[in-house]
ROSEZA-497384 format. One record per residue: residue number from 0; residue in one letter; x, y, z of N, C-alpha, C in turn. Coordinates in Angstrom, 1 decimal. Each point is the difference from the previous one (the first is absolute). Layout:
// ROSEZA-497384
PT     i   aa      npx      npy      npz     capx     capy     capz      cpx      cpy      cpz
PT   NUM    A        X        Y        Z        X        Y        Z        X        Y        Z
...
//
This chain:
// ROSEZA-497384
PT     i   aa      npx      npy      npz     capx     capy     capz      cpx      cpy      cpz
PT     0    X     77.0     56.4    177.9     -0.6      0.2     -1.3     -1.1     -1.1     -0.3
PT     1    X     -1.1      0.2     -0.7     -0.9     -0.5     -0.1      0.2     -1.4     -1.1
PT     2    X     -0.4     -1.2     -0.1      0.1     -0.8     -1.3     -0.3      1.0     -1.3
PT     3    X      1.2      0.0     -1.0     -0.9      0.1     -1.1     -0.4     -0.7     -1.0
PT     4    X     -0.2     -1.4      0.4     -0.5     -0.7     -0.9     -1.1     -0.5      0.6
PT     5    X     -1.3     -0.5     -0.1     -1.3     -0.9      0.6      0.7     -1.6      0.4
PT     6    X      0.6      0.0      1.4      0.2     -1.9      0.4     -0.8     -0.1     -0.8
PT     7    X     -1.3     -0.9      0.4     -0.6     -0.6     -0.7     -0.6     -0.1     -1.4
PT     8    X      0.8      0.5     -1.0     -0.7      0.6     -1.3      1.7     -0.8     -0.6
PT     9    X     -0.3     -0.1     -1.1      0.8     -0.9     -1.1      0.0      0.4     -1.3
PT    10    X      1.5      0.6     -0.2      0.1      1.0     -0.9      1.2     -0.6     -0.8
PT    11    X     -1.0      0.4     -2.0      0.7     -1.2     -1.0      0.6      1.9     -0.6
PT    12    X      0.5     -1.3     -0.7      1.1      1.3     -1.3     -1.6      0.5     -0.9
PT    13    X      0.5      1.6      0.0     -0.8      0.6     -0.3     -0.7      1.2      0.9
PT    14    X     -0.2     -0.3      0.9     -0.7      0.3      1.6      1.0      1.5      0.4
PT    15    X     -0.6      1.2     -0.6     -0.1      1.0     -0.2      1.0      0.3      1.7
PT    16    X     -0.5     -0.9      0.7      0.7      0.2      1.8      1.6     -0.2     -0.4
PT    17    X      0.5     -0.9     -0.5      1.0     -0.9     -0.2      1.4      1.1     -0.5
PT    18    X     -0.5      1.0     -1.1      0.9      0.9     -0.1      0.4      1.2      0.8
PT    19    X     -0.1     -0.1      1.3      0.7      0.3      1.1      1.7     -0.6      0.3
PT    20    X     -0.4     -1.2     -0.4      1.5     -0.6      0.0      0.9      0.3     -0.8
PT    21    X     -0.9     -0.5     -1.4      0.8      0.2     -1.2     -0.9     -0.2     -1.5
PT    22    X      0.7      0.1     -1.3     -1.0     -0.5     -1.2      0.3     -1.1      0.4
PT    23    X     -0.7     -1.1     -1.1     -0.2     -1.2      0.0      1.4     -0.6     -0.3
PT    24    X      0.8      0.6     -1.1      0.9     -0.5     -0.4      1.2      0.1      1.4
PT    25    X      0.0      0.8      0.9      0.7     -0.4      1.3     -0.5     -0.5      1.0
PT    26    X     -1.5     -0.8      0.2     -0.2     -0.5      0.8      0.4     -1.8     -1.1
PT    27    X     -0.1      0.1     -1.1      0.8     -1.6     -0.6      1.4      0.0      0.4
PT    28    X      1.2      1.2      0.1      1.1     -0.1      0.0      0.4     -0.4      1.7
PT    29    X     -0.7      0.7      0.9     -0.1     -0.4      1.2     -0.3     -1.7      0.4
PT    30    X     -1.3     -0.7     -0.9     -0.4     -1.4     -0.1      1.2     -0.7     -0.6
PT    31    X      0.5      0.4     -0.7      1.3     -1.1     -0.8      0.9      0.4      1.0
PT    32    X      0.1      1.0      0.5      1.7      0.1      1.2     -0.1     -0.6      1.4
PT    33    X     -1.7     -0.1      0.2     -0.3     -0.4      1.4      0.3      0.9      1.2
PT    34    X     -0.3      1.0     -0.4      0.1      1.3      1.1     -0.7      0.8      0.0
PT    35    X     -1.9     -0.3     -0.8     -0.7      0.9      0.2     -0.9     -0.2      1.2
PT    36    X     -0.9     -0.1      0.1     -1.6     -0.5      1.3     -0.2     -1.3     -0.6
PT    37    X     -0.5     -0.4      0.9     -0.6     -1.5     -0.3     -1.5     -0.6     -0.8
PT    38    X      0.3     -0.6     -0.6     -1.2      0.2     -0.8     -0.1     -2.2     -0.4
PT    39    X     -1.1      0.1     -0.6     -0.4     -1.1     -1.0     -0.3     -0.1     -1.5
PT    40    X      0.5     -1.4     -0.6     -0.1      0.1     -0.9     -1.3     -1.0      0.0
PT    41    X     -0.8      0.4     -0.6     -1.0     -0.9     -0.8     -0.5      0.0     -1.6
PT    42    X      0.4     -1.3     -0.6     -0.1     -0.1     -1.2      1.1      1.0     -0.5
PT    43    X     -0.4      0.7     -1.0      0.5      1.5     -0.4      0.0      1.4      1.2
PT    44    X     -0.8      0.0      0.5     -0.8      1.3      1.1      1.3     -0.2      1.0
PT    45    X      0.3      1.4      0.4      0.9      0.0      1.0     -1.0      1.0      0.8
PT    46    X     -0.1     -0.1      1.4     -0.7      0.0      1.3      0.7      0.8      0.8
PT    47    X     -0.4      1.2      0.9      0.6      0.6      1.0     -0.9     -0.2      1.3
PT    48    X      0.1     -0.9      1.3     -0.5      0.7      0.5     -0.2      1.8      1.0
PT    49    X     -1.0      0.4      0.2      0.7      0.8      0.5      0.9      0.4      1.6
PT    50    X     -0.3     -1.0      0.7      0.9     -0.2      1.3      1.1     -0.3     -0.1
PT    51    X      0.6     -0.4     -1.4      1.3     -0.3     -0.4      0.7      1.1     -0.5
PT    52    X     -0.8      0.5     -0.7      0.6      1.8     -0.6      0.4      0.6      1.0
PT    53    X     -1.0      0.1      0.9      0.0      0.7      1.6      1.3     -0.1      0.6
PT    54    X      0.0     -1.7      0.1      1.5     -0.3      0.9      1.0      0.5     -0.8
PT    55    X      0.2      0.0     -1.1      1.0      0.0     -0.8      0.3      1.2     -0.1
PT    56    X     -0.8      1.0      0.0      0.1      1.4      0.2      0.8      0.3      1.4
PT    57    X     -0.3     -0.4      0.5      0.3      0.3      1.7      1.0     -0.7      0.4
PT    58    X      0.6     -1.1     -1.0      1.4     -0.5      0.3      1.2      0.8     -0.7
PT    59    X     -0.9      0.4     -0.5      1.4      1.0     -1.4     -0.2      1.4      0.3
PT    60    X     -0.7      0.5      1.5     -0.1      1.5      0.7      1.1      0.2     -0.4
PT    61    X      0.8      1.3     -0.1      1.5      0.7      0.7     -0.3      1.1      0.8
PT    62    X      0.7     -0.3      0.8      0.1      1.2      1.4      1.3      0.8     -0.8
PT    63    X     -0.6      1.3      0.2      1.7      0.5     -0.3      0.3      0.4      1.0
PT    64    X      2.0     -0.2      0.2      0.2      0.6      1.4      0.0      1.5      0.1
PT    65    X     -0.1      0.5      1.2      0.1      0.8      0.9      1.2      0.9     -0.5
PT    66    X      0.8     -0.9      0.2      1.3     -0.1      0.1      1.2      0.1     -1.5
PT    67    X     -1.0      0.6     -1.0      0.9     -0.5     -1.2      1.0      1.3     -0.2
PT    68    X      1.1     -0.5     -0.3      1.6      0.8     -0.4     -0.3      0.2     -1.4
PT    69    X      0.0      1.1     -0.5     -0.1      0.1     -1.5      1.1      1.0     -0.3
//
């Protein structure tokens, strides 16, 4: 699957890209639990890069099994 975020592009709250994840108000609940993508704070401004969205996307894949008993 292709990135869907731009690596190199740096994306703030607001960034029409960003609600792919979630609204804003779950990408703060994610920052206060410490289990969302990695990001920066500056000043007030909270910062995404996007190679960090990428990995983070790609760490939290699920494969479903093959194999599932339902």
């Amino acid at each position: 699957m292709p990135n869907l975020f731009e690596d190199d592009r740096c994306y703030v709250l607001g960034d029409t890209e960003l609600e792919i994840l979630g609204d804003r108000d779950k990408l703060a609940q994610w920052r206060h639990k410490g289990v969302g993508p990695a990001y920066y704070k500056i000043g007030g401004k909270v910062i995404y890069r996007g190679s960090d969205l990428n990995a983070w996307l790609a760490a939290n894949r699920v494969e479903p099994s093959r194999d599932s008993t339902r």
